[in-house]
C-alpha positions in Angstrom: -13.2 -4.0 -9.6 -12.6 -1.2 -7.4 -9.0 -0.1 -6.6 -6.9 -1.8 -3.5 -6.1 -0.6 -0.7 -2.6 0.9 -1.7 -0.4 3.7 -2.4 -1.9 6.1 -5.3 0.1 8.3 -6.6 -0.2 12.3 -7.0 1.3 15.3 -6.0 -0.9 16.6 -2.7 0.6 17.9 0.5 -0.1 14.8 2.1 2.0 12.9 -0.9 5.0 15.3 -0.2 4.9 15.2 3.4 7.9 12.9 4.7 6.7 9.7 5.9 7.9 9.9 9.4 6.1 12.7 9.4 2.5 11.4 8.1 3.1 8.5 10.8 3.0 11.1 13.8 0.1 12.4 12.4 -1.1 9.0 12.3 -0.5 8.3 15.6 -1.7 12.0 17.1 -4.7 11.4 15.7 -5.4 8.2 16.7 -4.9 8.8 20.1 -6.6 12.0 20.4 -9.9 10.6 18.9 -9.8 7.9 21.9 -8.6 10.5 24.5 -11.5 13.1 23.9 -14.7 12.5 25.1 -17.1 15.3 23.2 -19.0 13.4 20.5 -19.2 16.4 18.3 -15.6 16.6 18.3 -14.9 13.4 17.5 -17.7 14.1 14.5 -15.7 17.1 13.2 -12.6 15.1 12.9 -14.4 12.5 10.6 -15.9 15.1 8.5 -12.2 16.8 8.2 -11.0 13.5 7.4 -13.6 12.9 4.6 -13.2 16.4 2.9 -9.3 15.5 3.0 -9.9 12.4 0.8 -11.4 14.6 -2.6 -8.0 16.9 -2.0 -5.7 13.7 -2.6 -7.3 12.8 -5.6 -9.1 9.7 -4.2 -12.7 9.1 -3.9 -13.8 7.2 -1.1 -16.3 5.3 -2.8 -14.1 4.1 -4.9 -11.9 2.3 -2.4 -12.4 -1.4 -1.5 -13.8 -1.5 1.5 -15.4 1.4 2.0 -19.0 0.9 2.3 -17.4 -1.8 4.7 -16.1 0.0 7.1 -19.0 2.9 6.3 -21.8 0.0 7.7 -19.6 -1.4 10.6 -19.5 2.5 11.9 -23.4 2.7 11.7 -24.2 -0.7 12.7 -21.9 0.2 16.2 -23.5 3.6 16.5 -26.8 1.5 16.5 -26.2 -0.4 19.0 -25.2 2.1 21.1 -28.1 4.4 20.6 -30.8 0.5 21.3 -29.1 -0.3 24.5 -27.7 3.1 26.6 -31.0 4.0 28.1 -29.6 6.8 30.2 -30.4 10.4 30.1 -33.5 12.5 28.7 -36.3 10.3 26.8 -36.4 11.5 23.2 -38.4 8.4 21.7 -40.1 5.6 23.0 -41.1 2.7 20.5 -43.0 -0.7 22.7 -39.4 -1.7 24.4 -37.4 0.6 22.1 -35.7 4.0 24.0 -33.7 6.5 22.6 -32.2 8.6 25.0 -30.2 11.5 24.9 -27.0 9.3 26.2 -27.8 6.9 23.4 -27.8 9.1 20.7 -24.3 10.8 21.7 -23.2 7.6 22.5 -23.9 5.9 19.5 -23.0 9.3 17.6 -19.2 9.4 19.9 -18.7 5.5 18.8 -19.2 5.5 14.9 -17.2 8.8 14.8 -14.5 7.2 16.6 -14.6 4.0 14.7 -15.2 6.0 11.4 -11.9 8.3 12.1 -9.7 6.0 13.0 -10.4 4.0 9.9 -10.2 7.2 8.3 -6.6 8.0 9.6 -5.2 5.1 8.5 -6.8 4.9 4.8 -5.3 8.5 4.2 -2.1 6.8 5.6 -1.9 4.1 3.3 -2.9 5.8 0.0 -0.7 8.5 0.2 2.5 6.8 1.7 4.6 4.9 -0.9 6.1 1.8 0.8 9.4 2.6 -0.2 9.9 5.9 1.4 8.0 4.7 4.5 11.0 1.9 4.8 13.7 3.8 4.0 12.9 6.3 6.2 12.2 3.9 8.9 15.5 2.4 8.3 17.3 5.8 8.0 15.7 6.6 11.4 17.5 3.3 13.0 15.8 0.3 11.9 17.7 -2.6 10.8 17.6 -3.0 6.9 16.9 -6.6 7.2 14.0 -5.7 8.9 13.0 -2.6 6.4 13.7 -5.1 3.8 10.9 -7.8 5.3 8.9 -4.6 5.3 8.6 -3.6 1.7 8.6 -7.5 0.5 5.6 -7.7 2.9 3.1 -4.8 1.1 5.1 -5.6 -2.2 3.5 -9.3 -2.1 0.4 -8.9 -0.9 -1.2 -7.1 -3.9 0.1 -9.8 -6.0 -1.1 -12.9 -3.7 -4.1 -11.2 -3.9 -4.4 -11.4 -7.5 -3.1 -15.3 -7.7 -6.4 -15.6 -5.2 -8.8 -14.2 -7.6 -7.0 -16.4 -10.3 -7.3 -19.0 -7.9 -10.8 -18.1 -7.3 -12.1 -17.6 -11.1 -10.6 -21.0 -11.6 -12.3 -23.3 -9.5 -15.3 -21.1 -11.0 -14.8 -22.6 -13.7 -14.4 -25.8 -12.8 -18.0 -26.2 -11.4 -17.0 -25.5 -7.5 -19.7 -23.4 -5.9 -18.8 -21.2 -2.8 -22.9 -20.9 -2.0 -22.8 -23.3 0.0 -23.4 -23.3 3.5 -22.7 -25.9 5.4 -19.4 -25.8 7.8 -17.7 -29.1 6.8 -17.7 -27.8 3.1 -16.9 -24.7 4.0 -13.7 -26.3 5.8 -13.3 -28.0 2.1 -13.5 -25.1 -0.3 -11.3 -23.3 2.1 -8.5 -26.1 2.1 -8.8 -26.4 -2.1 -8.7 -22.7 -2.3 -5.5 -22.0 -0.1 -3.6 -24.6 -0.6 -3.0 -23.1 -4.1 -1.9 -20.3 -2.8 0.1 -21.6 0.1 2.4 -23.7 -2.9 2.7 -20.6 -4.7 3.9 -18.3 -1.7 6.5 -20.9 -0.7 7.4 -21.0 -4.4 7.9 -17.5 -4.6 9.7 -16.9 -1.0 12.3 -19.7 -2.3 13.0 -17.9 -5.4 13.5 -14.7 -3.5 16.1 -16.3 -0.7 18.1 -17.7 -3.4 18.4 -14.2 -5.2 19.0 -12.8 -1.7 21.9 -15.1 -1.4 23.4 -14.2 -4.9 23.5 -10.8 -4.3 24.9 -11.1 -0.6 22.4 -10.0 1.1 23.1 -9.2 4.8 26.8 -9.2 4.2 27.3 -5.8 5.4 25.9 -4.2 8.4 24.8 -1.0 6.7 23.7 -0.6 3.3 23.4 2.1 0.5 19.9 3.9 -0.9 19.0 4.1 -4.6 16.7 6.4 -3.3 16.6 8.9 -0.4 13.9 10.2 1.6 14.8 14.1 2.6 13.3 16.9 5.1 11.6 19.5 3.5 10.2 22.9 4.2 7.2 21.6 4.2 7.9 18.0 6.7 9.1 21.2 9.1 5.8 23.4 9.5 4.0 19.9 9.5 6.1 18.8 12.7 6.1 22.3 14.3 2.1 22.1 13.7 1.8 18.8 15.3 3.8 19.7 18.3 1.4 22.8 18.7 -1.6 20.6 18.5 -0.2 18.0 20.9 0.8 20.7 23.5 -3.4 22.5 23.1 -4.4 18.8 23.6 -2.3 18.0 26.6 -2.9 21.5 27.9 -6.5 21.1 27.3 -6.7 18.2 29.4 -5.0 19.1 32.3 -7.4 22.6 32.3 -10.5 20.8 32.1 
């Protein structure tokens, strides 16, 4: 089984960064990928982005998902490259074209797609989900609210395991999920959540009655076992971002 979708740990520059920090990257980059309209640009950012992955100890074929997200990119750049006929002919197949348009097209669409997916997997696995809500919380977000935070990504590996258990089960039992009509579909989805639906609301119970033993909410500001600090390092990254957020914006008002 290949590894989720979560926080791995290891001692990169991207694991050391603050939090805060990683999330304005997040966001820069994001944005910039939608904002520039060079399709070769847009390329070099993915290919950036995929040599980043072998330097934080995480190969990318290894991740759940992956060839996912890898086919949805080509299958959109596809599509792009079939239906924009404008620009130069390059190849003309019976009622197939591929045009000059199409190709960058297609080429500016599955980079786009491919980055942004990018972004946020390098996010994920390199952010542990405490730091990211303590330093949410330290920047001015309410701890009841940091709190729902890190019960939310603490939870969902584990319902995620109950639904393979779930899963392997009814295996066992003799249920096949082959089957394609919808009305059984609608029936092996009922007997496979409700399961899990018994055992979330068992577990959320549990959790507000341990909440209310320990007072939770009581105060209006709370301690940290833990504390997330600004580094050396946090300060080049944010003095780096600024610089490549002021090129950007200068860039676009040049051109």
């Amino acid at each position: 089984m290949k590894p989720r979708i979560a926080y791995h740990p290891g001692t990169s520059v991207l694991h050391r960064l603050h939090p805060l920090v990683k999330a304005g990257w997040l966001l820069f980059g994001t944005v910039f990928v939608f904002a520039v309209r060079s399709p070769w640009l847009v390329v070099a950012v993915a290919a950036l982005l995929l040599v980043t992955f072998p330097l934080v100890g995480v190969r990318l074929g290894q991740v759940r998902g992956s060839r996912l997200f890898i086919s949805t990119a080509l299958l959109l750049g596809l599509l792009q490259v079939i239906f924009v006929d404008e620009g130069t002919l390059l190849l003309q197949i019976g009622p197939l074209t591929i045009t000059t348009n199409g190709l960058e097209m297609g080429v500016y669409v599955a980079g786009r797609f491919l980055s942004v997916v990018l972004l946020s997997y390098l996010f994920v696995l390199t952010t542990e989900p405490n730091d990211l809500a303590y330093a949410l919380m330290r920047a001015g977000l309410p701890y009841r609210y940091g709190f729902a935070l890190i019960t939310a990504l603490r939870l969902v590996p584990v319902f995620e395991q109950e639904g393979q258990i779930v899963y392997n089960a009814q295996l066992a039992r003799g249920v096949r999920y082959d089957v394609r009509s919808p009305r059984r579909f609608l029936t092996l989805a009922r007997q496979f959540f409700l399961p899990l639906l018994v055992s979330a609301l068992g577990k959320v119970d549990s959790l507000a009655v341990s909440m209310e033993g320990r007072c939770f909410g009581k105060y209006p500001t709370r301690t940290y076992l833990r504390e997330v600090h600004t580094s050396r390092l946090d300060i080049l990254a944010e003095v780096l971002l600024a610089v490549a957020i002021a090129a950007t914006v200068l860039g676009f008002t040049v051109s």
